[in-house]
N, C-alpha and C positions, 0 to 999 in steps of 0.2 A: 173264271172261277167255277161257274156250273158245268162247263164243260170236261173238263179238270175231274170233277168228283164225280162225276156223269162213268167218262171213261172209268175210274180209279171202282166203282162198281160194278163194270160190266165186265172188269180182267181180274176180278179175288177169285181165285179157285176155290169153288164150294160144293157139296154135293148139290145134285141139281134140285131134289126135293125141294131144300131149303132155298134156291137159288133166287125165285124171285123176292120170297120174304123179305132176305136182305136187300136187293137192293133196294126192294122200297123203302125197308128202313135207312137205308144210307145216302139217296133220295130226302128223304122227310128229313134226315139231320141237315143237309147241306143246306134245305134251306132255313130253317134255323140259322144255322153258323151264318147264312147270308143275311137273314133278316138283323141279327145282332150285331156283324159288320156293319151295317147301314144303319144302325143306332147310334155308333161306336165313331162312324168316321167323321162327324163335326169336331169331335172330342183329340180324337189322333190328327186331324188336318194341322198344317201348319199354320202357326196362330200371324195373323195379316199383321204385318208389320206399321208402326203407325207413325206420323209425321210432323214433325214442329216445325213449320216455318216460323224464322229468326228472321226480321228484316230490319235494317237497322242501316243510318244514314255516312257513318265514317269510312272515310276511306280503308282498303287495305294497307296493310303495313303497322297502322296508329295499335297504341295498346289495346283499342275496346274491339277490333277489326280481331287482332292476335287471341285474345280472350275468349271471345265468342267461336271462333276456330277452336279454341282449346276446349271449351264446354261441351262442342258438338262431339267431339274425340273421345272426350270421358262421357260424355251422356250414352254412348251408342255404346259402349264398351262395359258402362257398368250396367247396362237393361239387357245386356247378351243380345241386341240386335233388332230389342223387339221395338227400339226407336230407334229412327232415321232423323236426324235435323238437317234443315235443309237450310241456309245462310244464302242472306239477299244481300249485301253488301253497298256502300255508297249510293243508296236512292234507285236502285234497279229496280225492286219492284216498287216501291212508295215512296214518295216525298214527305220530309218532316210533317207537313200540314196535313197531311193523310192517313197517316198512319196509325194512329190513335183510332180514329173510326174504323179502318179495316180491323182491327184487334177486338174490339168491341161485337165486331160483326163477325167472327170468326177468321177470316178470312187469312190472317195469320194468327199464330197461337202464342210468337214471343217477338220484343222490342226491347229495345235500351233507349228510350227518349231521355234528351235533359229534361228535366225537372221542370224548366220555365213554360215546358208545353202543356203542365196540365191547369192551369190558370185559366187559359182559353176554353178547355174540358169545364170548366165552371168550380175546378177544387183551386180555391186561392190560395187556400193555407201553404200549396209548394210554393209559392212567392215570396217566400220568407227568406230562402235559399237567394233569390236576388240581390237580399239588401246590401247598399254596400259596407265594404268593413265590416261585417258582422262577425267573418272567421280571423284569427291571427296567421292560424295554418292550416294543415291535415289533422293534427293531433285533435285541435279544439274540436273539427269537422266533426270527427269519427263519434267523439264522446256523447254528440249532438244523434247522429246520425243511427250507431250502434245502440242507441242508449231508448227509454221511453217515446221520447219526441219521434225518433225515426218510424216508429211500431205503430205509435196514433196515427200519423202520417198512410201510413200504407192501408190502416182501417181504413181511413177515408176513402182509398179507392175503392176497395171492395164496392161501395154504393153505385161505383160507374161501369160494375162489371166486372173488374181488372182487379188482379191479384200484386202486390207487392213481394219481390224476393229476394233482392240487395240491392246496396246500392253503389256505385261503381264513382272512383272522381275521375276527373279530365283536368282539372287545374283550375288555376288563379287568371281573368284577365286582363288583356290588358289595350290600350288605346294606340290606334292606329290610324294614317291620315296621311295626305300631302303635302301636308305643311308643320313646322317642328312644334310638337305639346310638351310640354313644361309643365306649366301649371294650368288651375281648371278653367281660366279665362280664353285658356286657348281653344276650347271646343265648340266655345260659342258659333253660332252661326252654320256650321259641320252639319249637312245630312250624313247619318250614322245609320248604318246597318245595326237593326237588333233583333231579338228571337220575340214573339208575338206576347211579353210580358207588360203587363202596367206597371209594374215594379220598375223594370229596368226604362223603362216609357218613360217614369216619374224621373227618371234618375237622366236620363238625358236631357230632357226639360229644365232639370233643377241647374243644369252647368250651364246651360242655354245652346245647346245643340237642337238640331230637329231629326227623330228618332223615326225612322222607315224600318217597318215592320215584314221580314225577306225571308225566302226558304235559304237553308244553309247550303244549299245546292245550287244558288241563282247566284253566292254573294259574292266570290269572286270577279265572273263578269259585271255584273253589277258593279262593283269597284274599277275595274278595268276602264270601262264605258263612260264611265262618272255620273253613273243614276241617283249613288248615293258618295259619300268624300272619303267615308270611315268606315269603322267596325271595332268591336271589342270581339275579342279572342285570349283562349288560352295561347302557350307557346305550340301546342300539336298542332292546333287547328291553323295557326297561322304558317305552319312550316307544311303540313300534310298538303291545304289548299291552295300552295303556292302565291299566298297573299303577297309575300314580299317582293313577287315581281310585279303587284301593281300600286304596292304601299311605300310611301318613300322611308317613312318617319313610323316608329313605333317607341310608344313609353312603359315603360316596365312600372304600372300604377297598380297592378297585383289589388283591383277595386274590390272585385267580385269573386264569389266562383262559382265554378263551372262542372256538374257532377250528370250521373244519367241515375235512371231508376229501372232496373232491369226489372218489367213486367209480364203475367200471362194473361190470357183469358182466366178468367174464374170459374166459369160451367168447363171448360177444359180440364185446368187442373182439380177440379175437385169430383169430376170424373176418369181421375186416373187412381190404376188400384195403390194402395199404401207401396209397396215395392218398387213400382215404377217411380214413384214420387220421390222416393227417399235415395232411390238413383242419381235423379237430376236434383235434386237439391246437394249430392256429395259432391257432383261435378259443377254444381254453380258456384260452391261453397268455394273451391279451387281455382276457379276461375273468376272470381273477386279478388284471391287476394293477387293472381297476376295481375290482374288491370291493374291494382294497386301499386303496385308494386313497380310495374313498367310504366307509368304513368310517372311516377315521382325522376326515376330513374332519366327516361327519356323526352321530359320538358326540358332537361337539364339540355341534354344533346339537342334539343329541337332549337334551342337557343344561339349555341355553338354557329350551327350551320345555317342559319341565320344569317349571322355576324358574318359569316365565311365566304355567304351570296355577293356580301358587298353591297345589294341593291338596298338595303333598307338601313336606314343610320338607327340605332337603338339607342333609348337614352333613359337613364336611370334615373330620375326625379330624388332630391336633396331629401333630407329628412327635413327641411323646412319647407319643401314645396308640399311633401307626402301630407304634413300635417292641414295646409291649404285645401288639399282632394280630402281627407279627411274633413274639418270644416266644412268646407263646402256641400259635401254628400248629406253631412247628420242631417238636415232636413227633410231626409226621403223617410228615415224611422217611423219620426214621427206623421207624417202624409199617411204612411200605408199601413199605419197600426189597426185602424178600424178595417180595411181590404181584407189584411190578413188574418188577424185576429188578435186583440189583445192579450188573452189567454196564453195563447201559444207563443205570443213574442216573450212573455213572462218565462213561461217553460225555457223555451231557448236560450234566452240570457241565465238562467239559474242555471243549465247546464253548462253554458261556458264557465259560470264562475264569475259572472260580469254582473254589476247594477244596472239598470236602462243608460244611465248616464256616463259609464264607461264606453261604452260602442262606437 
């Protein structure tokens, strides 16, 4: 560039009198024009594109796997570019046990943990989501979930750093094993694979199982191996992890359920400008209700094809046996009332509609 106006002054035809005047003066402007260039270019540079690692434990294919694909698509699309997400998929870059602390520590920026992980983080009140029978269905979930209880819920994380932004289901589940379950006498005795909850801990205890606390990344071979005899799962997870080539017997006891919390870092998000934010919350917004939506849809097919394996006999517990597993469970409520919180189990039932003594 100086050289540029350098020349473009030495070749104006002028009388010569005035000839060097000018080009001094044409000289002194240029660097000008330079010095305000070089003011000018952090402003005109192109603005650094910025990065969300998504790391998150489900396999490809499953709704939350498709979701999270579909977030990154609108997230990067409605910031015109100026975010990148970047998706770690099935325990690639972290294992369930891990994860939460990398998030914490920056290290990624977004996760969809089940719920039952933040118990261990030291917020019990998500433990509520354990209990069993506590939902009838989706419907009752959402009313819960969408509603007051959902919103106290995610303040509470804020205290650990982490920001709450929907939350996603994964289904209803259910008990599986080597030997045929019926009713809840039959779990007795059962190492069962579960996620690091005292809820569901209480809740294996209460049927007389012994409860092994496993990453969801370990549990298949684990099952395989015979470290542990069982596992509760939704129908994705049992059809995504290929459980039923190592599980003979599976009972459709629809106990619990099984949902994730799609979180950020908080010094993250709330150092993003209002624009960027209002981006990714449209494209989160959208990619909630797919998960939702393919989750309902494709428990149904995960079921199917299941059945169609051959390797695992499925069996539907009587309405006389259901009400057994129901009896049976009510005494985890009241165990983990004081864990969780009396308050909040109070909230919860007012939002379903239920007395405590309905449940």
């Amino acid at each position: 560039m100086p050289n540029l106006i350098a020349n473009l002054a030495t070749n104006i035809p002028v009388p010569g009198a005035y000839h060097r005047v000018i080009k001094k003066a044409i000289r002194l402007g240029a660097a000008l024009v330079l010095t305000l260039l070089s003011l000018a270019m952090p402003a005109l540079a192109v603005e650094k594109q910025m990065v969300i690692k998504f790391s998150h434990v489900a396999a490809m294919g499953t709704p939350k796997s498709k979701a999270i694909e579909h977030f990154k698509q609108l997230a990067e699309r409605n910031t015109a570019g100026k975010v990148r997400v970047d998706v770690y998929p099935n325990s690639t870059l972290y294992k369930d046990k891990d994860e939460l602390e990398a998030l914490q520590m920056g290290a990624v920026q977004m996760l969809a943990p089940t719920l039952s992980k933040f118990g261990p983080l030291g917020i019990r009140e998500f433990e509520v989501f354990d209990l069993p029978f506590l939902f009838d269905d989706r419907t009752a979930l959402r009313r819960v979930v969408d509603g007051p209880v959902g919103q106290r819920l995610f303040g509470i994380l804020e205290t650990k750093g982490i920001r709450g932004l929907a939350y996603w289901d994964m289904g209803f589940k259910m008990m599986s094993a080597n030997r045929p379950i019926r009713v809840p006498a039959d779990m007795r005795g059962l190492k069962v694979r579960i996620q690091g909850s005292k809820v569901i801990d209480e809740q294996m205890r209460t049927l007389g199982a012994n409860p092994q606390v496993m990453s969801f990344s370990e549990m298949t071979q684990a099952l395989q191996s015979g470290v542990v005899d069982g596992a509760e799962n939704p129908p994705l997870n049992f059809y995504s992890q290929k459980v039923y080539e190592v599980q003979k017997h599976l009972a459709v006891t629809e106990h619990g359920y099984m949902g994730f919390a799609v979180i950020v870092n908080k010094r993250f998000w709330d150092g993003l400008s209002p624009e960027i934010r209002s981006g990714l919350e449209a494209a989160l917004a959208e990619a909630t209700r797919m998960n939702n939506t393919l989750t309902e849809r494709e428990s149904a097919e995960a079921m199917q094809a299941i059945a169609k394996t051959g390797k695992t006999t499925i069996y539907k517990p009587t309405p006389q046996e259901m009400a057994q597993w129901r009896q049976a469970l009510l005494p985890v409520h009241k165990k983990m009332e004081e864990r969780i919180g009396k308050d909040l189990l109070a909230s919860v039932y007012k939002g379903l509609g239920k007395a405590p003594d309905q449940r």
